[in-house]
N, C-alpha and C positions, 0 to 999 in steps of 0.2 A: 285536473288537466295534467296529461301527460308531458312533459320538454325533452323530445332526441336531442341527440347529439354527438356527432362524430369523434374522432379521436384524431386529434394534430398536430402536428410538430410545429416548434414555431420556426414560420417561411419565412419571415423576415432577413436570418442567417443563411449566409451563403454556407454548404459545407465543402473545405476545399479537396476535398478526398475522392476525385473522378472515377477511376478504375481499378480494378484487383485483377490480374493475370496472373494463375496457379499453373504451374508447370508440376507434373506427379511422375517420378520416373521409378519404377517396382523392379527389382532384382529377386528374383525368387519369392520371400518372407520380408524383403528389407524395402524400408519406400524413404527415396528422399524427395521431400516438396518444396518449389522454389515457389516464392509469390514475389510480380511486382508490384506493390502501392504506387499509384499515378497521383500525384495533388500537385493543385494549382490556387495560387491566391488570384482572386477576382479581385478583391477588393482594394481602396487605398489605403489600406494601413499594411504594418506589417503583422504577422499571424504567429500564433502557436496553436497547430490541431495537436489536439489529445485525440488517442482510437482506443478502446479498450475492448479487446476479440479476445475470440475462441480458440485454442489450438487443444491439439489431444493431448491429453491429461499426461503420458509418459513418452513425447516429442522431445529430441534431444538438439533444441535450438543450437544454432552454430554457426553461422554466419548472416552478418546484419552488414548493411553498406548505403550510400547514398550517391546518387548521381542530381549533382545540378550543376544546370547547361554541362561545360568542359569538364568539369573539376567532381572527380571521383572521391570518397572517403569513405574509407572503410574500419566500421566501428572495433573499438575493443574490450575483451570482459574486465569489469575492475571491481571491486567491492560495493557493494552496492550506496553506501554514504557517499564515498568519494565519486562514484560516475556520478548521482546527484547535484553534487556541490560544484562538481567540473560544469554540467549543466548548464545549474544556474548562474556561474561565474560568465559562463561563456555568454551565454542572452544578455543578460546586466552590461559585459561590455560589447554592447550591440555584434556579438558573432551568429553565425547560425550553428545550433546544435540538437542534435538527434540524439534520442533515449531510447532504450526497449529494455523492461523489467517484467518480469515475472512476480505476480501477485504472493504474499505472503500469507495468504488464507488457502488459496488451491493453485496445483501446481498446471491447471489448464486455462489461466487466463491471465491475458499480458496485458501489459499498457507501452501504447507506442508514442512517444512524444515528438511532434516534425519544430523544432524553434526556430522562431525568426524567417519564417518565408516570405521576403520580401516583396512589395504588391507587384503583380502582373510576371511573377516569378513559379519557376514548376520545380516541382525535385520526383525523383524517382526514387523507391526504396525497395532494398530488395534483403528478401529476409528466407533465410533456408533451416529446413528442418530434416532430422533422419528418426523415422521409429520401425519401429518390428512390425508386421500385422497379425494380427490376432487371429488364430484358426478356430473358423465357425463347428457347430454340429456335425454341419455337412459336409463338412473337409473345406468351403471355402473361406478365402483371404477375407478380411475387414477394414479397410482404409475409409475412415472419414474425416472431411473437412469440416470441420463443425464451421457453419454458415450462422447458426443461431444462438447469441445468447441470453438467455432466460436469466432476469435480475433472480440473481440469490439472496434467501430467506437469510439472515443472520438473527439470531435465537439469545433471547436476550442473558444478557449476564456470559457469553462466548468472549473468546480473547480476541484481542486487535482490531482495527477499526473495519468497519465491511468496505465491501472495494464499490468504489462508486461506479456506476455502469448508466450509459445514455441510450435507452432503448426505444425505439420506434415500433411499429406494427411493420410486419415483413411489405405491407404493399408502397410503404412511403419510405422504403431504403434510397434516398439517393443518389448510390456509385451503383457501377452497372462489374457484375464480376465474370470471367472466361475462366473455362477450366478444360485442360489436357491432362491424358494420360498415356505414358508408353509403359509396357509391360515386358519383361522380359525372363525368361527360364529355362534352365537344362529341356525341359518336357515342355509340350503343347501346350497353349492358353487352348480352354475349350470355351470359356464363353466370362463375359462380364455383365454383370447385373448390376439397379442404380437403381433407387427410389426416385431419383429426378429422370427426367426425360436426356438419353442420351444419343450422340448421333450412330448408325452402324459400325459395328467394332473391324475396323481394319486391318489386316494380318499383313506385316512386312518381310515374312519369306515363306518359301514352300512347306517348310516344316510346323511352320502354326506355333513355334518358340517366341516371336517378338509380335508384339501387335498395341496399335494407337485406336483411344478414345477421346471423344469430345463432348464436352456437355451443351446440349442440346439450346439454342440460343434461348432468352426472355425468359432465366431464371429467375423464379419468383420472390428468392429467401425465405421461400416459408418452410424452406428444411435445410439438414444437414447434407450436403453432397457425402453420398457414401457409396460407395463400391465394393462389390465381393466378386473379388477374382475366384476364377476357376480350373486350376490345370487338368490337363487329362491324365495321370495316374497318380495315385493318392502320394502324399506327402513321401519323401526318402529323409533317410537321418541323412544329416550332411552337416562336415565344419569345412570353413572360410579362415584361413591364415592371411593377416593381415601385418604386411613389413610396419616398421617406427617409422617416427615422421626424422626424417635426414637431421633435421636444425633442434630436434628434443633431444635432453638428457639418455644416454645411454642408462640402462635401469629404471626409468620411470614407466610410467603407465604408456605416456605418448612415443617412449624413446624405445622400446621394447616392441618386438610382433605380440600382437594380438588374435584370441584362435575364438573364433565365435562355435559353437557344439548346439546343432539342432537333432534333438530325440525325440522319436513318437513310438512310445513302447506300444507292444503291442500284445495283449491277454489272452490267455487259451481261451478256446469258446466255450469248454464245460466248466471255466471258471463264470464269464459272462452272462451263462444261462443262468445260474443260481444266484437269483438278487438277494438280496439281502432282506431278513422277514422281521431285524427288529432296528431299531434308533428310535431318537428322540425328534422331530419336525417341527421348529416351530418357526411360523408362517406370520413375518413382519410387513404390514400394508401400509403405505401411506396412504393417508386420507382429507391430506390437506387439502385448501380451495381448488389448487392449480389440477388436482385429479380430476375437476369436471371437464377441462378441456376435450375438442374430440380429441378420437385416436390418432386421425386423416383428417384431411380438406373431402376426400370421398364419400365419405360415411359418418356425417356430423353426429347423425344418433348414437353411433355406439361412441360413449365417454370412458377415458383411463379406467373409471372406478366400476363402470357397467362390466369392461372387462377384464379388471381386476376380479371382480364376483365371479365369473366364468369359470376363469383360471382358479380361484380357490375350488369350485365344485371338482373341477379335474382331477385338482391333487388331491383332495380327499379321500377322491373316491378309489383313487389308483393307489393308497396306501396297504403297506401289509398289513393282517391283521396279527395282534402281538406288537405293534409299537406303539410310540405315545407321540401325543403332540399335542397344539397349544394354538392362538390363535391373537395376536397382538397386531392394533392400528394405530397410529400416532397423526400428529396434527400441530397446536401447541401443547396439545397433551398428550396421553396415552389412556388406551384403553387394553384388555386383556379377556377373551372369554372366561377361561377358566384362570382360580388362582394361581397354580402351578399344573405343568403339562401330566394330560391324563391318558389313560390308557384307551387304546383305540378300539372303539365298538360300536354296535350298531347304534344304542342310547345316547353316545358322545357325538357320535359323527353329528345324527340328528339336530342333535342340539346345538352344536356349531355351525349345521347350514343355518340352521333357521336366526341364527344373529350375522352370520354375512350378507343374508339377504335383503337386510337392513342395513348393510353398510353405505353410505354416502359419502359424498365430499363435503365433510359438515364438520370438522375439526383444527380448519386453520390455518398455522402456517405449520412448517416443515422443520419440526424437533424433534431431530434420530437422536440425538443423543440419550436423552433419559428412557423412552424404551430398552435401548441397547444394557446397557448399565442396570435395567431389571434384570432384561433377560439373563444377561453374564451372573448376577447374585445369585440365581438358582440352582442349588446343588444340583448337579448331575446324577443320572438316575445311572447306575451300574448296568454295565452293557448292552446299554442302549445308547451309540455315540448320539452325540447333539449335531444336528443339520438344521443351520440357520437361512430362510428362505428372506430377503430381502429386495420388495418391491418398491418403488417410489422414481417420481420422475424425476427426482436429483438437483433440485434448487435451493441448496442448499450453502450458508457461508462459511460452514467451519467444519469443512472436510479434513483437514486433517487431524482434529481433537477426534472425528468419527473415526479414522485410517486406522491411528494411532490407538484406540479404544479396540479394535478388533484384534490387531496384532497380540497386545497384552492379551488375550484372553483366545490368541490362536490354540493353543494347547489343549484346549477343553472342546471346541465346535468346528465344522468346515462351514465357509461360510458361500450360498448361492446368489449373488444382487443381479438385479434387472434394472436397466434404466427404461425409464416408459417416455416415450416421444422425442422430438425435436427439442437438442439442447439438453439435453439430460450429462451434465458434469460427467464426463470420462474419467475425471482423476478422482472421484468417486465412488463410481460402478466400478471400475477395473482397480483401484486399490482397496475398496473390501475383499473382493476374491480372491486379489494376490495373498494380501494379509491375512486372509484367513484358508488360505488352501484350498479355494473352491475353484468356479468359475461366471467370468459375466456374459451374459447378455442385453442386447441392445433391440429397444421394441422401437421400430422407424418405419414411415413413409405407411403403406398399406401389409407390414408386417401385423400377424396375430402374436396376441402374448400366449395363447396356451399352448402349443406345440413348441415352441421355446422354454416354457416353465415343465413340461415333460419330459424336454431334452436333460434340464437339469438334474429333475427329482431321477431320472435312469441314470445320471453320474453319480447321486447320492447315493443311489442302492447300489451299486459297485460297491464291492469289497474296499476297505479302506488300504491304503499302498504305505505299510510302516518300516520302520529300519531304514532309509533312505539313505544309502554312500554313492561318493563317486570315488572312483579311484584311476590312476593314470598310468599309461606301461608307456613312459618316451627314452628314447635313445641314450647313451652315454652323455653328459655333460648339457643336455636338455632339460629343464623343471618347470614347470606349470604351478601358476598362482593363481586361484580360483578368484574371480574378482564380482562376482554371483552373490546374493544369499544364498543359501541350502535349498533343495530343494525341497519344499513340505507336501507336495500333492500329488499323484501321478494318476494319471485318467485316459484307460483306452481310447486310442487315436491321437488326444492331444498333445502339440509340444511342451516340450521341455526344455528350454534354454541354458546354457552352459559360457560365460564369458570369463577366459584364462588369460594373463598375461605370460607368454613365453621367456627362457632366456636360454639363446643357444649361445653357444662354445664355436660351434663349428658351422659356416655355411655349407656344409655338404649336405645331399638329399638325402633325407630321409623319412622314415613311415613313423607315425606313432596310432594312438588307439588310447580313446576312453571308457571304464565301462561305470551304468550305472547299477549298483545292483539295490533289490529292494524286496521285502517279504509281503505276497499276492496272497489272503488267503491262507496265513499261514504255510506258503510254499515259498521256498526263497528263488527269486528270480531276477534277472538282468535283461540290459540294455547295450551293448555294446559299439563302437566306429571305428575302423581305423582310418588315419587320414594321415595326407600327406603334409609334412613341414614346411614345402614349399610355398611362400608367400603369392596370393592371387596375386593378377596382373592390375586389377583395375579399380580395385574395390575404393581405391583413394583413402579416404581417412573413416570413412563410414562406422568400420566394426568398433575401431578405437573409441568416437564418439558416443556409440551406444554402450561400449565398455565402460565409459565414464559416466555418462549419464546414470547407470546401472549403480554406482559408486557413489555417485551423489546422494540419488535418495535415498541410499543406505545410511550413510553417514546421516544427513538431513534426519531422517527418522529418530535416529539413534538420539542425537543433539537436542530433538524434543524432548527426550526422554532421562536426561541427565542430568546429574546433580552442576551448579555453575560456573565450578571450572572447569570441568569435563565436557563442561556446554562452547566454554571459548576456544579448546583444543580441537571439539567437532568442527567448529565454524569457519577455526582457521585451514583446516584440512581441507574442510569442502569449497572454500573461496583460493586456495592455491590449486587444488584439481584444477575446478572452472576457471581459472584465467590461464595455468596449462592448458588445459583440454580444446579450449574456445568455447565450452557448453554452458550454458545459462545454467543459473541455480537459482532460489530463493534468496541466498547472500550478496548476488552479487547482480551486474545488469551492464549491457552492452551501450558504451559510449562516444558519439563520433563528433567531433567539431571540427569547421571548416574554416581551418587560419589564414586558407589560402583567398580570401576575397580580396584581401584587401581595404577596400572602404567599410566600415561597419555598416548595420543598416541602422538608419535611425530613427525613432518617434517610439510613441505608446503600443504595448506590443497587447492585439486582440487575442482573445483566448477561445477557439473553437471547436467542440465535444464533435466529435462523429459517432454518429450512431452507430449501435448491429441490432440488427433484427431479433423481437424476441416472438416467440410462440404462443399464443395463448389467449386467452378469452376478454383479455384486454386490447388482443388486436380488434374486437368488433365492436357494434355500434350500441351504448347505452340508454337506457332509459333511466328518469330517477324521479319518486316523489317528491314534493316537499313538505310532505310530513308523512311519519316523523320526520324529523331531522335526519340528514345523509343518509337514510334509507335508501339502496338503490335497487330498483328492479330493473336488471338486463334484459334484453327481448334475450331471442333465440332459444327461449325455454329455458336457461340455466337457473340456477339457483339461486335466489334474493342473496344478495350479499349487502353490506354495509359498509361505508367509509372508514377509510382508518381518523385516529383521531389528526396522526400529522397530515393535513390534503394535501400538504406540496409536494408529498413524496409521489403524488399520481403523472407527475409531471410523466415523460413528457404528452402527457393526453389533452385534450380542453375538453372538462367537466360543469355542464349547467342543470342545476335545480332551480326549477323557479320559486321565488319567493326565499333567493339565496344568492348573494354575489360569483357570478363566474367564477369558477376557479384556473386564472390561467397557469400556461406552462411555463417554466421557473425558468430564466435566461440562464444560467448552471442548473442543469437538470441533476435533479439530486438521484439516488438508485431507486427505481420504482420498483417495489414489491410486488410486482405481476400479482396474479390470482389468489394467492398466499396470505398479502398481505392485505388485500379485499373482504378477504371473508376470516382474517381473525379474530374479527370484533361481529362475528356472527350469533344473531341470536342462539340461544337453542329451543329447538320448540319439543314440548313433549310429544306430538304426536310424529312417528316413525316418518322418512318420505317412505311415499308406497314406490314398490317397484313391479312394475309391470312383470309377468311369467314369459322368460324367455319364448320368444317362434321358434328357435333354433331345435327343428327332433334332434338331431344329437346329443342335445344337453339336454331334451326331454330325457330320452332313454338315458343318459349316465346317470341324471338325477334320480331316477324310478329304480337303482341298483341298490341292495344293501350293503354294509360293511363287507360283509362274509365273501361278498363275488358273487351272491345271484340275485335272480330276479322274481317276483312274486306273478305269478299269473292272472291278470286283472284287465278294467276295461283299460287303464290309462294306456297300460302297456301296447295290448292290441289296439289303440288310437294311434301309439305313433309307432307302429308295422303297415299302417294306412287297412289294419282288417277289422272286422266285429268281436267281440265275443264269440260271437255263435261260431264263427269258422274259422278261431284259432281254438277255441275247446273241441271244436269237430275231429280238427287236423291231428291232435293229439292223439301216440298210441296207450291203447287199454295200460301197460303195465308199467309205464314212465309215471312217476310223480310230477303235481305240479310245476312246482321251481325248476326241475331240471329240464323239462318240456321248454316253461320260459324263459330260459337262459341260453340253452341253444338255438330260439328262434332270436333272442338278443344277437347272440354271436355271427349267426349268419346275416341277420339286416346288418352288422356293423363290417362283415368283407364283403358282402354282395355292394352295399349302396354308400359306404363314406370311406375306402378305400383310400381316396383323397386327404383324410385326413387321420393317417393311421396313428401318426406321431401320437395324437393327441388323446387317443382310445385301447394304446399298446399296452399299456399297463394293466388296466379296469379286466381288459380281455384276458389277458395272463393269468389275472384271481380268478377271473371265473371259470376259465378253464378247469383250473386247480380242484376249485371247488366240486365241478361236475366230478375228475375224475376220484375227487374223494370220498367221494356217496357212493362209488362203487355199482352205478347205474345198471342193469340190465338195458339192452336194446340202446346204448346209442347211434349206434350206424343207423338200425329204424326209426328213431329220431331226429338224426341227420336227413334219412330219405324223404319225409316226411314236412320237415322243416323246407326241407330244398323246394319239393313240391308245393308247398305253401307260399316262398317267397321267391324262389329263384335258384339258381346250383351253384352252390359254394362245396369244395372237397373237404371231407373231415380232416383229412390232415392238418388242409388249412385254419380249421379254427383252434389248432394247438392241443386237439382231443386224443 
C-alpha cells in the first residue's frame, strides 16, 4: 500500500508578515530597490518575527527604518555584537526593537528581526539597497529580486554554524508581494523582459529615456523577479562624479567626491575572428539531488541534469582541436572521467560523451569544495591556459571558503559559473567569476542553458587580455585613489568598472580622462574617457555607497585570508567603513529601538519564523513505502530518494509512511536540506539510469559530428536532414568525397532550418568550415548548388566557406 501525502506548513501559526512592496528605480547601469515589509500581530501575545530572504549577493544595503503608528525610527550600522546585545537588551526591558544582519556564511542572505510587536499592533519596515547591473551577452541589463530561497547544503566539517532558513513550497507563501519599476537613461529604453508575467511597459516621455513597469498581479513565488532592461544603442563608456556627503570627514571615503568609470572595450574584428585553437577545459557539473528539479513549471520533462547533458554535448563538440580538457561531477563526492585533463580528439571526445550520458542526479548533496581543490592541484599543462567551466544550482552553505578558494588560485585559470534555476546563490555564481576573471550567468524561468554555456566558452576563446593598468591624466592639484580591485579580465563588449576617490584643490571646472591600457593578442591596446569633475546633480549618495561596498568585500576577503592580527586590523577597517558608509557588512548589522513608546510592552514574548519560498521538488506531492525503512518513492517520475537520518530537518513538510509515526513539522523549523539533502543517503545502484536518446535533431546532428569538424555520410545523418540514403547519395557530385558532401549538407540544414538557435551551433559550424576548407575540396560552389537543391537555398558565403 501506497500513503500520499502533501507537503504543509504548520497552520496553526499566524504569520505576521502581510505584504512586500518593491519599488526598483534604474539609472542607466545603477538600480536602487526600496522594499516595504507590512506586519501585523493578530494575535494576543506579543511577537518577535524572524524573516530570513534573499537579496543579491553584491547589494549594497544602506538604509533600514521602522514606522509604527506616529513614531518613525531609523536604524543604525554598529558592530555586529553590540547591535545584538542592544537587541536583546532592548526586548528584555519590554522595548520594541528591529535587527537586519547579513549572514556570515554568504553575503546574499539576511535575517530580519521585527521585536516586540505588540498584539493588535502593525509596523512598517522599510529597507533600501543600491547595486550595479550586470551586462548580459546581449548587451542587456540584469536586476533580479531573488523571491526564492533554496535551503543551503552545508558540507560537513565547513566552518560556522549553517544559517537556519524557514522554507515553504512557493504555493503556500503567505504575504502577498507588488513590484514596480522605473527606468531611466541618456538613450531610449527599447524594451524590458521578465520570466514573471509583467504588466505593458509604459514610456513617460517622447523620447523613450524614462519608462515604468509592473509586475503582473497573482505572483506565484515560484521564481525570482528578474529583469533585463534593454536600451537602444549599445552601452557608451561613461563616469558619474559624485560630491561628499556635507556632515563626513573631509578626506574620507564619504567626505571626499567619488567618480564611478564605466568601460566597454572594444576588440578589432581580425582579432575576434581568430579564436583561440588551444587551452585547457575543464567542465565542473553538479550532480546533486536538487539537479533533478525541472528546468520550468513549463516543461517538467526536461530536468537541470537532462540539460546539463545537452549543454556538455555542445561544448564538446564546439571545441578546437589541439586542446585538452577533462570532465568532473560532484555531489557529496566527486567524480572525474579522465585522471588528468587529455588531449582532445576524436577517441577522447567519444569516450567522455558516452560517461555524460550516464550522468544523473545520483550523487547527493552539494560539495564544490573538494572538486575545486583537485582541480586547482593539477599542474598546468604549458600554453594551454586553464578555463574552468562551473555548473551547479548554487545551494550551497560555504560560499565563501568556495570565493575565497578561487581567488588563491585566480593566477593559474579564468573561471566560467552558471547558476541553474530559481534561487541559485548570486553571491556565489557572480563571486566565482569575479574571483576568477571570468564571467556568470544565470539559467532562469524558460531560459536555455546551452546558448548561454556558448556565450561563455566564445569569451573563453577570446584571447586572454594581459598587462592590465589604469593610469589617470587629472588636473593640477586633483588625484584619484582607486578604491577597485585591479582589474583581472577584459572581454569584448563587457564592462569594466572603475571606483576612484577624488581630492580636489580647487572647485573650478574642469575635464580629466582615464585610460585603460592592456596587451590583446600580443598587441598593446587601450580604453580611454574623458569626463568632467563636475559633481552630478542627483545621484544622492548612491556612487559612494557602491564605492564602499566595493571596499568592504575587499577588505572582507582579505581578513579571511590573514594571519590574526592582521585579521582584527581588517575587521576594525571594515566595521568603521560600514558605520561611516551606512553599508551593511558581515561585521556589523543595522539597529533600531524604539524609546519613544513609553509604556514597555509586556508578557512572554512569542517567536515567529516567516517563511520564503524555496524551489524544488520538495515543493511537490510524495509518496513513500514502508519498507524498507524511509524509502521514499516520489510520484512525478523523479528519482527514489531516501530520508535523511535527521527527519526533522524535512520540516517544514508533513511526511507519512505507513507503518511509521507521522513525521510532523517542527514548531522552530530547523533548515531543510531541499533535494540535496533527500538523496544524500541515496542508494547506489550498479545499474546505470537509462537515458532516453534525445528527439531534439539538432543535437541529433551535433552528436553525429566528429572531433575534426565533419560529418560522416550515413543513414543516421540523412534521418535527421528528413531524406533517405538513396537521395542524399544521389544528390551528391561525382568528384566531392564523402565527408565533405556531409558536412556541407550539415551546414546548410543548420542556416536553412535552426537559424533560431545560432548561438548554440556557431562554434561546431566554425570547425567545420575550417575543416572543409582544409581538404582543399574541388567543386564546393557544386556542392553548395547541390546541397541547396536538396534542402533549400542557403548562400555559400553564408556558411563561412
Amino acid at each position: 500500500m501506497v500513503n500520499c501525502c502533501g507537503l504543509l506548513t504548520d497552520k496553526k501559526e499566524q504569520v505576521p508578515l502581510k505584504s512586500i512592496d518593491a519599488q526598483l528605480e534604474v539609472k542607466d547601469h545603477v538600480a536602487t530597490l526600496v522594499s516595504t515589509l507590512n506586519y501585523e500581530n493578530k494575535e494576543d501575545k506579543p511577537l518577535e518575527a524572524v524573516f530570513v530572504f534573499p537579496l543579491p549577493g553584491d547589494a549594497a544595503v544602506c538604509h533600514f527604518s521602522a514606522q509604527i503608528g506616529k513614531t518613525h525610527i531609523v536604524a543604525e550600522v554598529k558592530e555586529k555584537q553590540q547591535a545584538q546585545e542592544e537587541y536583546d537588551d532592548a526586548l528584555s526591558s519590554g522595548q520594541q526593537a528591529f535587527l537586519l544582519e547579513e549572514s556570515e556564511q554568504s553575503p546574499d542572505i539576511f535575517s530580519l528581526k521585527v521585536g516586540r510587536l505588540p498584539p493588535g499592533e502593525s509596523a512598517s519596515i522599510r529597507l533600501e539597497y543600491v547595486t550595479e547591473l550586470a551586462v548580459q551577452a546581449d548587451d542587456g541589463l540584469r536586476f533580479c529580486l531573488p523571491a526564492v530561497l533554496n535551503p543551503r547544503y552545508q558540507p560537513q566539517g565547513s566552518e560556522g554554524p549553517s544559517v537556519q532558513v524557514t522554507s515553504v513550497p512557493a504555493s503556500l507563501v503567505p504575504y502577498s508581494l507588488s513590484f514596480s519599476a522605473r527606468v531611466s537613461s541618456p538613450r531610449p529604453v527599447s524594451k524590458i523582459e521578465s520570466s514573471c508575467s509583467l504588466e505593458p511597459l509604459q514610456y513617460l516621455n517622447a523620447d523613450q529615456t524614462q519608462a515604468t513597469v509592473k509586475l503582473g498581479g497573482g505572483h506565484k513565488f515560484d521564481r525570482d523577479i528578474e529583469l533585463l532592461i534593454y536600451y537602444k544603442d549599445t552601452h557608451q563608456p561613461s563616469a558619474v562624479v559624485e560630491a561628499g556627503q556635507a556632515s563626513a570627514k573631509p578626506g574620507s571615503l564619504m567626505g571626499d567626491p567619488v567618480v564611478m568609470v564605466s568601460l566597454y572595450p572594444e576588440f578589432p574584428q581580425s582579432v575576434m575572428s581568430s579564436l583561440a585553437t588551444c587551452g585547457e577545459f575543464v567542465f565542473l557539473m553538479d550532480r546533486s539531488g536538487s539537479m533533478g528539479c525541472p528546468m520550468n513549471n513549463n516543461t517538467p520533462q526536461e530536468t537541470r541534469i537532462s540539460s546539463a547533458r545537452d549543454t556538455l554535448l555542445l561544448l564538446l563538440k564546439s571545441l578546437p582541436m589541439g586542446c585538452y580538457f577533462n570532465i568532473y561531477s560532484f555531489g557529496s563526492s566527486f567524480e572525474h572521467i579522465f585522471p588528468k585533463s587529455v588531449e582532445y580528439s576524436e577517441k577522447t571526445m567519444e569516450e567522455a560523451l558516452k560517461k555524460v550520458e550516464k550522468m544523473g542526479d545520483d550523487l547527493g548533496g552539494t560539495e564544490i569544495l573538494q572538486p575545486l581543490k583537485h582541480i586547482y592541484s593539477q599542474a598546468c599543462i604549458p600554453k594551454q591556459p586553464r578555463q574552468l567551466f562551473v555548473f551547479t544550482d548554487g545551494e550551497v552553505g560555504n560560499t565563501k571558503e568556495v570565493t575565497d578558494l578561487v581567488k588563491k588560485n585566480a593566477g593559474s585559470h579564468r573561471c566560467f559559473s552558471f547558476g541553474i534555476g530559481e534561487g541559485a546563490s548570486s553571491a556565489l555564481i557572480n563571486g566565482m567569476a569575479k574571483e576568477g576573471g571570468g564571467h556568470a550567468q544565470f539559467i532562469t524561468g524558460a531560459d536555455r542553458m546551452q546558448p548561454k554555456a556558448m556565450q561563455s566558452l566564445k569569451f573563453a576563446l577570446q584571447p586572454v587580455v594581459e598587462d592590465i593598468s589604469v593610469s589617470w591624466d587629472l588636473p593640477k592639484g586633483v588625484s584619484a585613489t582607486v578604491l577597485s580591485p585591479p582589474i583581472t579580465a577584459i572581454f569584448q563588449g563587457q564592462r569594466s568598472l572603475i571606483y576612484a576617490q577624488l581630492t580636489l584643490q580647487s572647485s573650478e571646472e574642469a575635464d580629466g580622462s582615464v585610460t585603460v591600457k592592456y596587451s590583446l593578442a600580443g598587441h598593446p591596446s587601450h580604453s580611454q574617457l574623458h569626463f568632467n569633475l563636475k559633481p552630478a546633480e542627483d545621484s544622492g549618495l548612491t556612487v559612494h555607497r557602491l564605492a564602499a561596498r566595493t571596499v568592504i568585500r575587499s577588505l572582507e576577503s582579505e581578513e579571511r585570508t590573514q594571519s590574526e592580527q592582521k585579521d582584527e586590523d581588517m575587521k576594525k577597517k571594515v566595521v568603521e567603513l560600514s558605520v561611516q558608509s551606512g553599508v551593511s557588512s558581515s561585521f556589523t548589522a543595522f539597529i533600531a529601538v524604539n524609546k519613544d513608546s513609553g509604556e514597555s510592552v509586556e508578557g512572554p514574548l512569542v517567536r515567529r519564523n516567516v517563511p520564503t519560498p524555496f524551489y524544488g521538488v520538495s515543493g511537490m506531492a510524495t509518496a513513500c513505502y514502508s519498507s524498507p525503512p524511509g524509502r521514499m518513492m516520489p510520484l512525478c517520475g523523479i528519482a527514489p530518494m531516501r530520508m535523511m537520518s535527521r527527519v526533522q530537518r524535512c520540516a517544514p513538510m508533513l511526511m507519512m509512511c505507513c507503518d511509521a509515526p507521522p513525521v510532523l513539522a517542527c514548531e522552530n523549523f530547523d533548515m531543510p536540506q531541499s533535494c540535496d539533502m533527500l538523496q544524500e543517503l541515496q542508494e547506489e545502484s550498479s545499474e546505470p539510469e537509462a537515458v532516453l536518446p534525445s528527439k531534439d535533431p539538432l543535437l541529433q546532428l551535433v552528436s553525429l559530428q566528429k572531433a575534426s569538424g565533419c560529418w560522416m555520410l550515413d543513414a543516421n545523418l540523412a534521418a535527421v536532414l528528413g531524406k533517405t540514403s538513396e537521395q542524399v547519395e544521389k544528390a551528391k557530385p561525382q568528384s566531392v568525397n564523402n565527408e565533405v558532401w556531409a558536412s556541407i549538407l550539415a551546414l546548410i540544414w543548420l542556416h536553412g532550418f535552426k537559424m533560431d538557435a545560432k548561438e548554440e551551433w556557431e562554434l561546431l559550424s566554425m570547425k567545420a568550415a575550417s575543416w572543409i576548407k582544409a581538404q582543399n575540396a574541388p567543386c564546393v560552389s557544386e556542392c553548395v548548388e547541390a546541397g541547396n537543391t536538396l534542402l533549400g537555398c542557403v548562400k555559400k558565403e553564408a556558411l563561412g566557406l
